[in-house]
N, C-alpha and C positions, 0 to 999 in steps of 0.2 A: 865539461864546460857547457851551461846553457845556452839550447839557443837563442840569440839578440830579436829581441820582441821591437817591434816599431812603435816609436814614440804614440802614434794619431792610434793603437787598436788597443790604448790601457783602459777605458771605459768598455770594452767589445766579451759577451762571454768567453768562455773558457775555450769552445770548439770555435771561435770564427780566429781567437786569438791565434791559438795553432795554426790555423791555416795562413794566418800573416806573418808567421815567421820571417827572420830569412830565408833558411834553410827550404821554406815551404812555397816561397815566393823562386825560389833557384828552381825547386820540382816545378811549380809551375810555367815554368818560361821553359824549360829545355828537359821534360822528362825524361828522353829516350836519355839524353847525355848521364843526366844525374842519375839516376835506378841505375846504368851500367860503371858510375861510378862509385857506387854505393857496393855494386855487387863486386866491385873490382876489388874495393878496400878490404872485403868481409874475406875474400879469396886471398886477399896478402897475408890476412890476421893467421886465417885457416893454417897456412903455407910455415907460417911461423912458428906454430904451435904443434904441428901436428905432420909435419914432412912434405913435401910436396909430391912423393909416391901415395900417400895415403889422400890425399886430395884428389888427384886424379883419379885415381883406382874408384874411389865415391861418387864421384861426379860422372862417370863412365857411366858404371852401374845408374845413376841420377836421367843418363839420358834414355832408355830403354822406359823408364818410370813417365818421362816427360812426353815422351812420343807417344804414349798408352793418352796420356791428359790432352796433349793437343789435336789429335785428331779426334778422341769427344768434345774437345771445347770447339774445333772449328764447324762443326754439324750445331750443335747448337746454338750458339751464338750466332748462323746463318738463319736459322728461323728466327729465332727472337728481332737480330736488326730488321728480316724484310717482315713477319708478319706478327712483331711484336709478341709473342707466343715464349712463354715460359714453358719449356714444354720437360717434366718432370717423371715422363717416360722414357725419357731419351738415353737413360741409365739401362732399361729393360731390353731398349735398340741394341746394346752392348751383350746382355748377355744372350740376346737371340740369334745376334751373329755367331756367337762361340759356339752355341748347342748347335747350330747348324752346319758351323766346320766339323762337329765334335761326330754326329751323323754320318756326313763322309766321307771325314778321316781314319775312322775306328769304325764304326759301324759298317761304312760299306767297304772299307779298308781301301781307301784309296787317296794316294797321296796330297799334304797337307795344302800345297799350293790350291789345288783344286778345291778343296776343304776352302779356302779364303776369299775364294774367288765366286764361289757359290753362296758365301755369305753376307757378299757384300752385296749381291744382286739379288738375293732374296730379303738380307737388311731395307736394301732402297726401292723394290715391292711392297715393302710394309708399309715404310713411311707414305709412301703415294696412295696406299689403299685407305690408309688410315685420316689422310688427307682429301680424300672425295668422299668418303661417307663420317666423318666427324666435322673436322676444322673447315672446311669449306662450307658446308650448311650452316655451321653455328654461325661462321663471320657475314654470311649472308644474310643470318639472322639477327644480325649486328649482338652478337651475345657480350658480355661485358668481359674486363679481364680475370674479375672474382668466378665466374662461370668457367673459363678455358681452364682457368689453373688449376678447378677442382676434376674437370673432368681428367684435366693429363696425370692428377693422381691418381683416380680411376684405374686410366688407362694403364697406368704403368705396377698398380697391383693386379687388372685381369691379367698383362703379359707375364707377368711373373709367376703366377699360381697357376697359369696356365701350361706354361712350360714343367714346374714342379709336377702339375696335373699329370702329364703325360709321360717324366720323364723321372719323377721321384727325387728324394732329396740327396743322395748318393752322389759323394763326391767323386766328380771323373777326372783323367789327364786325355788331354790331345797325343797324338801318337811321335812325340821328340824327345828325344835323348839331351837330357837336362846336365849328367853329368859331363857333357864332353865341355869343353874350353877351348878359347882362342887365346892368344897372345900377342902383344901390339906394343911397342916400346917398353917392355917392363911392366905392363898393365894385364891383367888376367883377366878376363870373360866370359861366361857361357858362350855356347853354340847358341843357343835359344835368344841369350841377349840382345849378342850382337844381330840376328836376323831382324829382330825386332827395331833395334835400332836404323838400320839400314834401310828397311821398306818402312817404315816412319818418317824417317827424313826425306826419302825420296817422294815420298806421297806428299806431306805435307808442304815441300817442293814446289810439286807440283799442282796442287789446288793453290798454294799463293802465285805461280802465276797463271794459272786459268781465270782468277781474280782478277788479277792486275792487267793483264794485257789482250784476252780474249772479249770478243764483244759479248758473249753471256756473261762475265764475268761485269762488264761496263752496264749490263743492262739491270745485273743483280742490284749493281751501286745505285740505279738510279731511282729503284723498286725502294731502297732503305733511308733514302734521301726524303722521297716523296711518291709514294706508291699511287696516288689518283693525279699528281702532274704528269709520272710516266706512261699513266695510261693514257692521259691528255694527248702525249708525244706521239702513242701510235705503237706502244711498245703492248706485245700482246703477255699480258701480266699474267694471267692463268697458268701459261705455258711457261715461265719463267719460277713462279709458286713451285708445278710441278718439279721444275728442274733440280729447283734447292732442295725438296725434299731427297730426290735423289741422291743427291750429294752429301746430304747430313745424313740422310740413313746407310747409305755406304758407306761413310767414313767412319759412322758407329759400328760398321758390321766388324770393317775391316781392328777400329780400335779394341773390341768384344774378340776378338780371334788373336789378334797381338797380347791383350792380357791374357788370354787363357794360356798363352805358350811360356809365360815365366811363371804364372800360379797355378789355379786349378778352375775345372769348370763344375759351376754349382748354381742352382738358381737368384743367389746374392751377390753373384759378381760382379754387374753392373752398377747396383748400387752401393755398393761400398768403394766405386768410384767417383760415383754422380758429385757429392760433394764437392771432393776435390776438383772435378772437374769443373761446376759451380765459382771455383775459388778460380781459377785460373781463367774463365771469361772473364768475373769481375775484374781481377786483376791486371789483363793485356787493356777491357775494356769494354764494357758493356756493350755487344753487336757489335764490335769492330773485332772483325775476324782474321785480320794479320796480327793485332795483337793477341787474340785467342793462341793462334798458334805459338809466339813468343812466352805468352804467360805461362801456357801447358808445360814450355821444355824447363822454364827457367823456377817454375814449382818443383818439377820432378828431379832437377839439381838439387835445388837447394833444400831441399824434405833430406835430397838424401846425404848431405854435408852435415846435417842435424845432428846425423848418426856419430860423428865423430865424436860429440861431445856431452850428448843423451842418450837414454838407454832406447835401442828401434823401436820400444813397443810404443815411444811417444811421439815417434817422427812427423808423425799428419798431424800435431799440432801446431808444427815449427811452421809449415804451411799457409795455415789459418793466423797463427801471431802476422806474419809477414804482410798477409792482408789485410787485416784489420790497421795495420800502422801506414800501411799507403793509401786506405782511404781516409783515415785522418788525415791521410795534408793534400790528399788529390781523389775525391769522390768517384770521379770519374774513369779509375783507376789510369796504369803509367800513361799508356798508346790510345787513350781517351780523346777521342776528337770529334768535329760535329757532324763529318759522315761517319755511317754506322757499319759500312761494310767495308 
């Protein structure tokens, strides 16, 4: 059945018409309700066709995938809301945290926790370093957005060829045992999965409420609202800059260390993220970083529910279709609002 077009948008092109739908006018009034009604419907259809062991078992598997996207998308999309920065290295952050677990994990052979923990703080090293002799000069220099965006391409082939430089093309694993499994209701798992999943959620956890109810987190919101009113307020903005860097380049380290434990670690593993991770700001909402976190998991589902019924090797397209059809009827993608953090 087509959707009912409104009498007053039959003179309107084709893309304003879409967006006057019904249907588009529902997403618009109550996103979060409609996308979790839409996702509910797709999950019944799934359930129908195809069992509800084999839905789940997908969707499992979908969250380990989704936690790897949303703690790159919420580093990300924390730069971009507070200092407008598209930043296109932020893929390189991912696999510089891996090689640096991978050092060590394997190299100095010492246990992988440590491995994660040293990469997350040498992740959010970078970012900050990278932040006092590039993006901070340049914004000083009031550089344009055609400017930053070329330089963070730059920036994110020196990290990359630089690590290859040093480290060769040679594909490595992190030091975990990939064939053990877990079991949970009739549901089968990696070892490696399930870990992934569990300090993903717990992270991601936890940076939505360091957001939400800590006053760095209130100071972050106010830096994205209006970064030269908060300065007005008294709020020492430099020091807040720095902080986000920290926090996206950690959480890039720590999502760079998570992927390399269900794949492999190689100089392109960040970026053969970056995209999807791209799809899943857009998608929760351009700088708005609680729905970064919602977009990441709810990509990484449903990429992997794809699999049921196309062949895997085209799963990251089912992805991108999904996005492309939510910013036809809502640009702004679902959790799109006018603060940005």
């Amino acid at each position: 059945m087509e959707a009912q077009t409104l009498p007053e948008t039959k003179g309107l092109p084709v893309r304003e018409r879409v967006r006057e739908t019904v249907p588009a006018q529902l997403l618009a009034r109550n996103p979060e309700r409609s996308a979790f009604a839409v996702i509910g419907l797709f999950v019944v259809v799934l359930i129908a066709l195809y069992g509800l062991h084999d839905v789940a078992q997908t969707g499992l598997n979908g969250l380990s995938l989704g936690s790897v996207y949303a703690l790159g998308a919420v580093g990300l999309t924390l730069v971009y809301g507070i200092l407008k920065l598209v930043n296109f290295a932020h893929g390189e952050f991912l696999t510089f945290g891996a090689y640096t677990a991978f050092v060590v994990n394997v190299t100095l052979g010492l246990p992988l926790v440590i491995g994660a923990l040293v990469a997350i703080v040498t992740t959010a090293v970078l970012g900050v370093a990278f932040e006092r002799v590039m993006w901070g000069p340049m914004r000083a220099r009031k550089a344009g957005l055609l400017q930053l965006l070329l330089m963070s391409i730059g920036l994110a082939f020196l990290i990359r060829y630089g690590i290859q430089f040093f480290s060769g093309t040679e594909i490595r694993q992190l030091g975990v045992d990939r064939t053990e499994t877990v079991s949970l209701l009739g549901l089968t798992l990696g070892k490696s999965e399930a870990i992934v999943i569990v300090v993903g959620l717990a992270v991601l956890i936890s940076i939505g409420l360091l957001l939400k109810l800590t006053l760095l987190g209130k100071r972050m919101r106010a830096l994205a609202d209006n970064l030269d009113l908060a300065e007005t307020a008294g709020i020492d903005t430099s020091r807040i800059v720095l902080y986000t860097w920290l926090l996206a380049g950690g959480s890039a380290g720590l999502a760079g260390v998570l992927a390399a434990t269900v794949t492999d670690v190689r100089p392109e593993l960040g970026f053969g993220f970056l995209l999807a991770i791209f799809a899943a700001v857009i998608l929760g909402g351009i700088g708005d970083a609680f729905g970064a976190l919602v977009g990441g998991l709810v990509l990484g589902v449903v990429i992997e529910w794809s699999t049921l019924f196309i062949d895997f090797r085209y799963k990251i397209v089912v992805g991108f279709v999904v996005l492309i059809l939510v910013l036809i009827v809502r640009p702004q993608g679902i959790l799109g609002k006018a603060r940005t953090v």
